[in-house]
ZADO-1210 file (C-alpha; in nm, 4 decimals, padded with zeros to 6 digits):
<atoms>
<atom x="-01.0372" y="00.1695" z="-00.0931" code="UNK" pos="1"/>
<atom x="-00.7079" y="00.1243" z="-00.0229" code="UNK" pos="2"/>
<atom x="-00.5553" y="00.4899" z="-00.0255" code="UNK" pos="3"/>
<atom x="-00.8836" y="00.5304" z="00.2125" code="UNK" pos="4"/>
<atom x="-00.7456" y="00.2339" z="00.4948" code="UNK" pos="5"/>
<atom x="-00.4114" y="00.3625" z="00.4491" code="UNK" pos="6"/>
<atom x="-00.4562" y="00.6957" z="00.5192" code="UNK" pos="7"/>
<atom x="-00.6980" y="00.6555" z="00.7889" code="UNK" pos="8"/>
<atom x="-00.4610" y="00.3958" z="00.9322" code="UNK" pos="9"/>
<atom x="-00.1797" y="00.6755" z="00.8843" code="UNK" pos="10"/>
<atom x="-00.3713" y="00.9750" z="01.0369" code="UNK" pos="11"/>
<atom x="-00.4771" y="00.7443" z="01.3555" code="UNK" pos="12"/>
<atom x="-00.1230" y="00.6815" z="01.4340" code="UNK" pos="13"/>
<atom x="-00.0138" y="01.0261" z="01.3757" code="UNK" pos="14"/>
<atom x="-00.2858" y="01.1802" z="01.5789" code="UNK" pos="15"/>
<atom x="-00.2568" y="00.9399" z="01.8553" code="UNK" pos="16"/>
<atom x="00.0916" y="00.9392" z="01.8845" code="UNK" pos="17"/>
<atom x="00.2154" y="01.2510" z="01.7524" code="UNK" pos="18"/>
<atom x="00.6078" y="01.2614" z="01.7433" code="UNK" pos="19"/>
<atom x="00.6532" y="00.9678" z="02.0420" code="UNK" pos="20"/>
<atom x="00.6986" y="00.7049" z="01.7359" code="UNK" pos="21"/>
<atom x="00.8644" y="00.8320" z="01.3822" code="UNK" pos="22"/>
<atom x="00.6535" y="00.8596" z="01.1174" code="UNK" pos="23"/>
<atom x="00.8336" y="00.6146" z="00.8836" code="UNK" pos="24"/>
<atom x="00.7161" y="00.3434" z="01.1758" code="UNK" pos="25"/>
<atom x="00.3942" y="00.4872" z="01.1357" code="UNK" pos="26"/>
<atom x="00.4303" y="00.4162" z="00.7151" code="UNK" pos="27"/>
<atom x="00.5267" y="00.0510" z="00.8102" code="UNK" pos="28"/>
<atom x="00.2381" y="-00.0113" z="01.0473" code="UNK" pos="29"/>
<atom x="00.0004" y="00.1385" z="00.8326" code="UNK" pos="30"/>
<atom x="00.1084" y="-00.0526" z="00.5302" code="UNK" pos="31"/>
<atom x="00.1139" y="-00.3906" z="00.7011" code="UNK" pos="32"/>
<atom x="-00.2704" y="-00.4123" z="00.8411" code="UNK" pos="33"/>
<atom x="-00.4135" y="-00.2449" z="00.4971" code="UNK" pos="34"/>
<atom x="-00.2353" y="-00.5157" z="00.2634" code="UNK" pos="35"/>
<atom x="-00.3627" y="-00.7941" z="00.5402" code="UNK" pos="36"/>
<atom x="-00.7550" y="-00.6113" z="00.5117" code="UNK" pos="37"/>
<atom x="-00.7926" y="-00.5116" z="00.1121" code="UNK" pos="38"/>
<atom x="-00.6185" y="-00.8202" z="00.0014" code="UNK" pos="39"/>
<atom x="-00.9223" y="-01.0321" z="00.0312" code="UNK" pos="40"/>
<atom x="-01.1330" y="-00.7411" z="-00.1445" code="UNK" pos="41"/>
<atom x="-00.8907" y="-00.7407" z="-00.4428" code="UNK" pos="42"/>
<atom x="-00.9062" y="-01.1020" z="-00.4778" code="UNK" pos="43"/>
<atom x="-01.2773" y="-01.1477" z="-00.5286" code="UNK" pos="44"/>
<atom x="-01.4273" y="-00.8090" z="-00.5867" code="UNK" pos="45"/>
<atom x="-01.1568" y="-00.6381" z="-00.7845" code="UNK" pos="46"/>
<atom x="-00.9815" y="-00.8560" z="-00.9849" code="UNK" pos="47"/>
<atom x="-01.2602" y="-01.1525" z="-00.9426" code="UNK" pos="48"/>
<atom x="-00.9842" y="-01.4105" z="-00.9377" code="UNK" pos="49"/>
<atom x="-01.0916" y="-01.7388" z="-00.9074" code="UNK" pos="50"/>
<atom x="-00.8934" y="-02.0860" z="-00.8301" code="UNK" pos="51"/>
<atom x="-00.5685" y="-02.0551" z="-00.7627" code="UNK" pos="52"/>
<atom x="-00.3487" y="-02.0302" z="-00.3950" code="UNK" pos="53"/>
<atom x="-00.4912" y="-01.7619" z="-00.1742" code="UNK" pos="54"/>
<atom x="-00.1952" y="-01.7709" z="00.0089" code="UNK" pos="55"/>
<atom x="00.0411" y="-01.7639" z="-00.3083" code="UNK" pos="56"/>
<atom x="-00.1975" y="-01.4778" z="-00.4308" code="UNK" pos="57"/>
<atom x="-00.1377" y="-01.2697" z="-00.0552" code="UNK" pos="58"/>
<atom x="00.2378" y="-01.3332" z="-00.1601" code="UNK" pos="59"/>
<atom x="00.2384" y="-01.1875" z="-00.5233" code="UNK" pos="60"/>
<atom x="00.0044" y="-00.8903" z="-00.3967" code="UNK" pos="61"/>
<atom x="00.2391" y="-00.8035" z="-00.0467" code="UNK" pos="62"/>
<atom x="00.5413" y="-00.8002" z="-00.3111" code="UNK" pos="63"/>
<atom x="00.3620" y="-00.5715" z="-00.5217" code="UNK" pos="64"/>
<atom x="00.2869" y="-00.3876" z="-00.1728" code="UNK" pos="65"/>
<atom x="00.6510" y="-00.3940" z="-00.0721" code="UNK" pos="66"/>
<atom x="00.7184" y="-00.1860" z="-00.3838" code="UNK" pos="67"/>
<atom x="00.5071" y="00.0740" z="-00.2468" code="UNK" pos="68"/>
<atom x="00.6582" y="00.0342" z="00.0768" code="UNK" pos="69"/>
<atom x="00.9380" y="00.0914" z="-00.0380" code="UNK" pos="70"/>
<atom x="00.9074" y="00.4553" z="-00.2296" code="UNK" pos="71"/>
<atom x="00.7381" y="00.6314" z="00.0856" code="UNK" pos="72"/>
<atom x="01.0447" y="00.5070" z="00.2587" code="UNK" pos="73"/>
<atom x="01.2424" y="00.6679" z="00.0051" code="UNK" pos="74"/>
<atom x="00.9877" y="00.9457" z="-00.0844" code="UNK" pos="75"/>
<atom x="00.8913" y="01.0242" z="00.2358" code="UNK" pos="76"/>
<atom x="01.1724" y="01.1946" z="00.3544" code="UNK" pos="77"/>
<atom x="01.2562" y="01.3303" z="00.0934" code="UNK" pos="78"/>
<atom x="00.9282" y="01.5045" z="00.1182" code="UNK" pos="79"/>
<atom x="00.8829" y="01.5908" z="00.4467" code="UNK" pos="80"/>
<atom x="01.2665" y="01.6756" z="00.5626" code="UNK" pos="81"/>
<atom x="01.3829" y="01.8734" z="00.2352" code="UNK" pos="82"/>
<atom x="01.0586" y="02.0132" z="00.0735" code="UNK" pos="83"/>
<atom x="00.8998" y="02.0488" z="00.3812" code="UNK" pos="84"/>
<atom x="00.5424" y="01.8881" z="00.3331" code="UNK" pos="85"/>
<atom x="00.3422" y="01.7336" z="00.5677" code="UNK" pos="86"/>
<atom x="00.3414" y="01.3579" z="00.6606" code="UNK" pos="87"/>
<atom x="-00.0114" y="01.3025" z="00.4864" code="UNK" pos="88"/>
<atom x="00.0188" y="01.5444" z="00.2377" code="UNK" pos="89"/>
<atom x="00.3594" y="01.3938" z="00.1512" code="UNK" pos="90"/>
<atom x="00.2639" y="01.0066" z="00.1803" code="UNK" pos="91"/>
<atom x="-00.0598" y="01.0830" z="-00.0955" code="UNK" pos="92"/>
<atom x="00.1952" y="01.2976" z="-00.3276" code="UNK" pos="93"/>
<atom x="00.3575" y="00.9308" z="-00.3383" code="UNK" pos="94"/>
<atom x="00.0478" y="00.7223" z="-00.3737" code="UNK" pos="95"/>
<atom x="-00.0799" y="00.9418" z="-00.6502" code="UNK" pos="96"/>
<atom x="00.2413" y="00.8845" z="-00.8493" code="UNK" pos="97"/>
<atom x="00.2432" y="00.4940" z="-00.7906" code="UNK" pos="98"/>
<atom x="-00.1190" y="00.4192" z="-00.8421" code="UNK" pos="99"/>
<atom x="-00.1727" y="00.3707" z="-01.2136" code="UNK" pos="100"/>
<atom x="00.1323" y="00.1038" z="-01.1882" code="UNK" pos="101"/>
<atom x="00.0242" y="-00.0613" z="-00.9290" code="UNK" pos="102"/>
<atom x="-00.3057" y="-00.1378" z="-01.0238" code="UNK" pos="103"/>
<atom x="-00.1372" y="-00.2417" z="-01.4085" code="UNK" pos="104"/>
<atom x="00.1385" y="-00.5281" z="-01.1905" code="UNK" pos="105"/>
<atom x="-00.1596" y="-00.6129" z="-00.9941" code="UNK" pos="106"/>
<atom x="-00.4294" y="-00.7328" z="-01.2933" code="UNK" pos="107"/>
<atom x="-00.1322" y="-00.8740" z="-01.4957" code="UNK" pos="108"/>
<atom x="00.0451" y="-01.0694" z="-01.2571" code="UNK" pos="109"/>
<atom x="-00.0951" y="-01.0677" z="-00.8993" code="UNK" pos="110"/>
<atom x="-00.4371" y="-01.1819" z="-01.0364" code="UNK" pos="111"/>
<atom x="-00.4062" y="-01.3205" z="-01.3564" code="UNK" pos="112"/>
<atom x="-00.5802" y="-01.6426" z="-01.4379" code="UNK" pos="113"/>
<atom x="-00.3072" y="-01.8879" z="-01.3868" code="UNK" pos="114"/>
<atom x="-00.5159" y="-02.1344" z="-01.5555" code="UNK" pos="115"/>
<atom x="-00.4817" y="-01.9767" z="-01.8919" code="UNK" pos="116"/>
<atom x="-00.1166" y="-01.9115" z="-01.9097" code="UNK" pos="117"/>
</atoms>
């Protein structure tokens, strides 16, 4: 669900406004209203977390996001500029790499049961 927000979040700005606003802008945008719109899904569908801060939750799960963030701003580039992929192409070359870690930080820290630790 997320790659799906992301992407389509991704392609929108890159169709719509083409080479006016740099891609990596684009990354940041994109990034910022999918953590804000799957967090709540994570919470209680994913990860079924129960008690606990939902705002201390948002905080753990945007610094697991920021992690992300940060290796399409490195990967990105890297991508695009010197092997010479495409934006989207590029940016789910990236995803596909981070995925399985993400999702491993996110059950056993973002949403673990603070109760039982």
């Amino acid at each position: 669900m997320t790659v799906a927000f992301y992407l389509s979040f991704l392609a929108l700005g890159l169709m719509v406004l083409g080479n006016r606003v740099p891609y990596l802008f684009l990354v940041v945008a994109s990034h910022l209203a999918t953590v804000v719109i799957v967090y709540p899904w994570y919470r209680i569908a994913v990860f079924r977390a129960a008690g606990g801060s939902w705002i201390a939750g948002y905080l753990r799960f945007y610094a697991v996001g920021l992690g992300f963030l940060a290796m399409s701003l490195v990967g990105l580039p890297v991508l695009v500029e010197l092997v010479g992929m495409q934006v989207l192409a590029a940016q789910f070359a990236v995803m596909a790499v981070s995925a399985l870690g993400g999702y491993a930080v996110n059950k056993s820290w973002t949403f673990r049961d603070r109760r039982k630790v």
